[in-house]
C-alpha positions in Angstrom: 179.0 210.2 89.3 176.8 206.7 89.3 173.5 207.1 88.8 171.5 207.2 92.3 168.2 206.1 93.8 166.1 206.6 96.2 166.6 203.2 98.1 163.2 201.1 98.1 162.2 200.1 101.5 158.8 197.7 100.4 161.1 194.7 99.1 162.4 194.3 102.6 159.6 195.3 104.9 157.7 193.7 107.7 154.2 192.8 107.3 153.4 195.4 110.1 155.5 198.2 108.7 155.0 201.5 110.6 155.5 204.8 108.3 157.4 207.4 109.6 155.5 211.0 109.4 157.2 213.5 107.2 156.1 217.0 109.0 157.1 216.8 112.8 158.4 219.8 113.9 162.1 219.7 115.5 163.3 221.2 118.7 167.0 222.9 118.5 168.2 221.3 115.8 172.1 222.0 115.4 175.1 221.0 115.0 177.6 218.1 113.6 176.8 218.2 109.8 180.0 217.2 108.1 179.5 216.0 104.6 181.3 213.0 104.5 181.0 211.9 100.8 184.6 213.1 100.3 185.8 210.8 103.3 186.5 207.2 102.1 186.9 203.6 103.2 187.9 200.3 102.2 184.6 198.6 100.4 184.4 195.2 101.8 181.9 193.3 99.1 180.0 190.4 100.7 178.3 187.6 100.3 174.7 188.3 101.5 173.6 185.4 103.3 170.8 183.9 101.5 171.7 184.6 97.8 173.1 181.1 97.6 170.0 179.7 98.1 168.0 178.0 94.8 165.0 178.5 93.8 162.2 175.9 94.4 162.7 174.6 97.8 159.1 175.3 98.7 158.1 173.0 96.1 160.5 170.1 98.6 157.7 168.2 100.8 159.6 168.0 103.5 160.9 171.5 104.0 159.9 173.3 106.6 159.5 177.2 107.9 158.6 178.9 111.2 158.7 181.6 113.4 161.4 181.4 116.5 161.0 184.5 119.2 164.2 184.5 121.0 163.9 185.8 124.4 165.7 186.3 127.5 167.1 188.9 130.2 168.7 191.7 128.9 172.2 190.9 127.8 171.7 187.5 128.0 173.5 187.0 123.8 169.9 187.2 121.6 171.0 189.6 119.1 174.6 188.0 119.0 173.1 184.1 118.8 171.0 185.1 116.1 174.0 187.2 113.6 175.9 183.7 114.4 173.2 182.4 111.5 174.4 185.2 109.2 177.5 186.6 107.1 176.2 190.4 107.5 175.3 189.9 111.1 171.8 192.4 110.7 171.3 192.3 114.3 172.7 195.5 116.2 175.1 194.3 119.7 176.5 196.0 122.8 177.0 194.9 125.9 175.0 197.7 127.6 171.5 196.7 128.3 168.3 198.2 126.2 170.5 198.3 122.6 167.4 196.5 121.4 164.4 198.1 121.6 162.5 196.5 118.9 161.3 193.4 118.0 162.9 192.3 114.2 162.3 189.6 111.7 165.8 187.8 110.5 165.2 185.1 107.9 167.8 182.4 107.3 167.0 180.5 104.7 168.8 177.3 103.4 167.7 174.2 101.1 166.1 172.7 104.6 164.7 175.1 106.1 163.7 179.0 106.5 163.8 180.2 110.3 162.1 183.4 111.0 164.0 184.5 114.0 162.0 187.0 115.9 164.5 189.2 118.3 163.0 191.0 121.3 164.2 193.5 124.1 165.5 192.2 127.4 163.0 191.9 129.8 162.9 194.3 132.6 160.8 196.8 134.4 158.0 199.6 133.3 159.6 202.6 134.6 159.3 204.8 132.1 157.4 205.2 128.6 160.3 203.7 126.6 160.5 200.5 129.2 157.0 200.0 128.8 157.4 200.3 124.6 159.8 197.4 124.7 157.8 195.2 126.9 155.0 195.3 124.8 157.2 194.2 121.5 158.1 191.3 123.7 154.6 190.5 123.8 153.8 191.4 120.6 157.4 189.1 119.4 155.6 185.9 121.0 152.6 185.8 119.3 151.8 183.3 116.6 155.2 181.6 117.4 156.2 178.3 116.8 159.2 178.0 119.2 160.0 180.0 122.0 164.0 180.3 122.6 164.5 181.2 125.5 168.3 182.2 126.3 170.1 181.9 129.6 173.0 183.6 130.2 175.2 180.9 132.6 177.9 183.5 133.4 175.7 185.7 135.3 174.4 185.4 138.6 170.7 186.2 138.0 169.6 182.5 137.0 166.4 182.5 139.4 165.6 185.7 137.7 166.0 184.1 134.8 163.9 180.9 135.1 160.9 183.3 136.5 160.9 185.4 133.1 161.2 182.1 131.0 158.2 181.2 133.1 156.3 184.7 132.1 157.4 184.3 128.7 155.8 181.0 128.2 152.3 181.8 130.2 152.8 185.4 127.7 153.0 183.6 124.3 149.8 182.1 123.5 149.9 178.4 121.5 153.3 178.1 121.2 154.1 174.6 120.5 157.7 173.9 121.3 160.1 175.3 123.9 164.1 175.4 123.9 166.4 177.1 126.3 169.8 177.4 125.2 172.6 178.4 128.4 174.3 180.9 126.4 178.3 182.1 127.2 179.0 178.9 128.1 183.0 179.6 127.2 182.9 182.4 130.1 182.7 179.8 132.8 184.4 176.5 134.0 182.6 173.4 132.4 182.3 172.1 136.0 179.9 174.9 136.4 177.9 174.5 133.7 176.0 171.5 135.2 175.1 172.7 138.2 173.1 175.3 136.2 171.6 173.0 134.0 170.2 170.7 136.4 168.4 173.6 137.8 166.8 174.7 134.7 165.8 171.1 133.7 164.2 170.8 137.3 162.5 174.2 137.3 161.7 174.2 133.8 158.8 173.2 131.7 161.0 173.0 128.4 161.5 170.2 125.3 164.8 171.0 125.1 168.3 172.6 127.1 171.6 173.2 124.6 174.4 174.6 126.4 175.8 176.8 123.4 178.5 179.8 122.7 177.5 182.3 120.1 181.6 183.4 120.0 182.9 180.4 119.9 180.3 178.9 117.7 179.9 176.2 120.0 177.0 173.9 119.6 175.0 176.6 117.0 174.6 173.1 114.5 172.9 171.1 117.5 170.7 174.4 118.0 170.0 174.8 113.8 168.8 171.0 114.1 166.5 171.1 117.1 164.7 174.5 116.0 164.6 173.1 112.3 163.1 169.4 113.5 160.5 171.8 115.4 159.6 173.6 113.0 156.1 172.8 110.8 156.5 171.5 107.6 155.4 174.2 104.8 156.4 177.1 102.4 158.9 179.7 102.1 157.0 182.9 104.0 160.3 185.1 102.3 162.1 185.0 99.7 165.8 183.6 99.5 167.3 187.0 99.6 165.7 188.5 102.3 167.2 188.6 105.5 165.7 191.1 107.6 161.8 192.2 107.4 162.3 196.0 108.2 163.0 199.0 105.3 166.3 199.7 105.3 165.8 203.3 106.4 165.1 201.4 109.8 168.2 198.8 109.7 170.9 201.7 108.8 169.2 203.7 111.8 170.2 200.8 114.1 173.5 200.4 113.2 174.1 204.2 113.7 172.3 203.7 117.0 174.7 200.7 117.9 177.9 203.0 117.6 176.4 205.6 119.9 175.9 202.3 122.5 179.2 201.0 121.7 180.4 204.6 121.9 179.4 206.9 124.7 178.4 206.1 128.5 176.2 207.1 131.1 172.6 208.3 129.8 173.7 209.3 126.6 172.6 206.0 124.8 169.9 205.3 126.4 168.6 209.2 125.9 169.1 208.7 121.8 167.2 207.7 118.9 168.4 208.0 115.7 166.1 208.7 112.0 167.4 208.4 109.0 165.9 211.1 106.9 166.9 210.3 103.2 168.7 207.3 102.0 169.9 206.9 98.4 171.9 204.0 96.5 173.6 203.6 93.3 175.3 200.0 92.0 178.4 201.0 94.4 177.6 203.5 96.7 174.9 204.4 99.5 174.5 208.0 100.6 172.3 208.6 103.6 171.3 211.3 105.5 170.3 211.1 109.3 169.3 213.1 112.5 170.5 211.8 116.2 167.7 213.1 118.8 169.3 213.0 122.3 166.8 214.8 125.6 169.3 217.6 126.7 171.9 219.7 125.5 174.4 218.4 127.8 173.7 214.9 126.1 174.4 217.0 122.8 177.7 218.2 123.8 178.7 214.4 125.0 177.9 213.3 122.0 179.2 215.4 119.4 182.6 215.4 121.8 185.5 218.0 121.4 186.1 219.2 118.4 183.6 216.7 117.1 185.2 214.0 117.8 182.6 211.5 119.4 180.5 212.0 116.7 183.0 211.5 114.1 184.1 208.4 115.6 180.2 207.3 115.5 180.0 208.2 111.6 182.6 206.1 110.7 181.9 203.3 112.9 178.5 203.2 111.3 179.7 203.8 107.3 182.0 201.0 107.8 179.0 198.6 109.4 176.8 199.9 106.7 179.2 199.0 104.3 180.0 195.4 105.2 176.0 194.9 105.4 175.6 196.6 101.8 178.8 195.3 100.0 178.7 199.6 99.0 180.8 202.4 99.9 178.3 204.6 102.2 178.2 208.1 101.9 176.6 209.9 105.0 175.3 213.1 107.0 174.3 213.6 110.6 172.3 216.1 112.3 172.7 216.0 115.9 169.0 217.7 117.6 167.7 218.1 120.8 164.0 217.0 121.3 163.4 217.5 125.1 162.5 214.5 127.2 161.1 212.7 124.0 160.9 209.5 126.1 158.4 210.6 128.6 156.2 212.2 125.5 154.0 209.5 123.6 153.8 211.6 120.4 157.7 212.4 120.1 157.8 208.6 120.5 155.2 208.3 118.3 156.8 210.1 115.6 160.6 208.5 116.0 159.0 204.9 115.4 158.3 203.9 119.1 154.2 202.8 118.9 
């Protein structure tokens, strides 16, 4: 058997890093434990997306580096606009609302430029402890910025709604010196449509600049690249080349196992779970990694485990293959499936699964 490792979360984690506590208590812990290191899959190695980047670009005069807080209403294509910069795509993506909850670093990083893309929640309201969370990592996502980008999405109908939380966002973030709105899904309309919303943003709008894009189609994602990189201050490298994300990586393989239960199951379920990874090891080919799914109620429980474990089986290998692709390694894991009773509504069981 390859030699494993613990995996080493400080070369990849944010300035702000919050530790997890290691002796919480668990209510009705049970179920779906399958060891799955017998269960393979194809390995898929891959190019991680800075690694071709050389050495000494901070000593080029003219590069530049910033921060870029990408905001918007939920669904409106954040997460999905920024994995367009990237090979590994390290941003998690549903199209239910709430999949992000926190507010991540992505750095993409060429000879030119380094971007520090800050992803935030969707905004909406403050009607529960969880709502109230992710509002203030918006918050806390555009401060210290250097451009706000601000995404619209053109297909849906809620563009006043829009243009009042762009207003919000921009009276929110304190100093920040340039401002972009991009009119995202721009391929699920008519072009004849498209202008109608634009005028109304560029009359409405305090803004520097409006790019009509597609994050699918990478349409227009090189006119966006230039205008954030000609904004950006001239300086430094704040990362190196072969970071891309700012989190440990006991918090990134949580999220892509809390993107299969979005993808996955309906109703409350997703937005009732949260997922911890409890252990995670790595060798020079393979990750193993061992994790617990906290859902509110047993009913949730039963949904998401599914007959004759089904669901959650699906979930696993949904998640080992995005792990992989992310890694370049075969992944190896465990799940626990517990119940922690209405954990959203209690600040220390939030506390305690990362939420603070």
């Amino acid at each position: 058997m390859p030699r494993r490792k613990k995996i080493n979360n400080s070369s990849s984690k944010a300035p702000d890093k919050n530790e997890y506590p290691d002796n919480e208590n668990t209510e009705n812990e049970n179920t779906e434990n399958e060891n799955t290191e017998n269960e393979t899959i194809d390995d898929e190695t891959i190019d991680h997306d800075n690694s071709s980047a050389s050495m000494g670009y901070t000593e080029n005069k003219d590069y530049r580096s910033g921060f870029v807080t990408v905001a918007g209403l939920p669904n409106a294509g954040k997460s999905t606009l920024i994995n367009s910069f990237f090979k590994s795509k390290p941003m998690i993506t549903s199209w239910k609302a709430q999949t992000t909850r926190f507010h991540v670093r992505c750095i993409s990083t060429n000879e030119k430029r380094q971007i520090i893309f800050v992803d935030t929640p969707g905004w909406h309201g403050e009607s529960g402890n969880l709502e109230k969370y992710m509002l203030n990592e918006i918050k806390k996502g555009l401060e210290g910025i250097d451009v706000l980008l601000f995404l619209i999405d053109v297909s849906d109908k809620k563009i006043d709604k829009a243009i009042s939380i762009y207003k919000k966002a921009v009276s929110s973030s304190s100093g920040v010196g340039w401002k972009i709105i991009a009119l995202s899904k721009v391929d699920k309309i008519k072009r004849a449509s498209i202008l109608p919303v634009l005028e109304k943003v560029n009359n409405e709008c305090d803004c520097d600049e409006i790019i009509p894009l597609s994050s699918l189609k990478k349409e227009n994602l090189e006119a966006l690249d230039n205008a954030i990189s000609q904004k950006l201050p001239h300086g430094p490298q704040f990362y190196p080349e072969y970071v891309t994300v700012d989190k440990p990586v006991d918090f990134v393989f949580s999220e892509f196992i809390r993107e299969q239960i979005h993808r996955l199951t309906h109703a409350e379920v997703p937005f009732s779970t949260a997922v911890e990874v409890n252990e995670a090891e790595e060798s020079d080919t393979e990750v193993f990694i061992d994790a617990s799914i906290y859902v509110e109620r047993e009913t949730q429980k039963g949904i998401l485990i599914g007959e004759k474990g089904r669901s959650i089986k699906l979930i696993k290998t949904r998640a080992r293959e995005r792990i992989s692709k992310f890694t370049g390694k075969k992944v190896h894991m465990t799940v626990k499936v517990k119940v922690s009773e209405k954990w959203t509504r209690n600040a220390s069981r939030m506390r305690y699964l990362g939420y603070r």
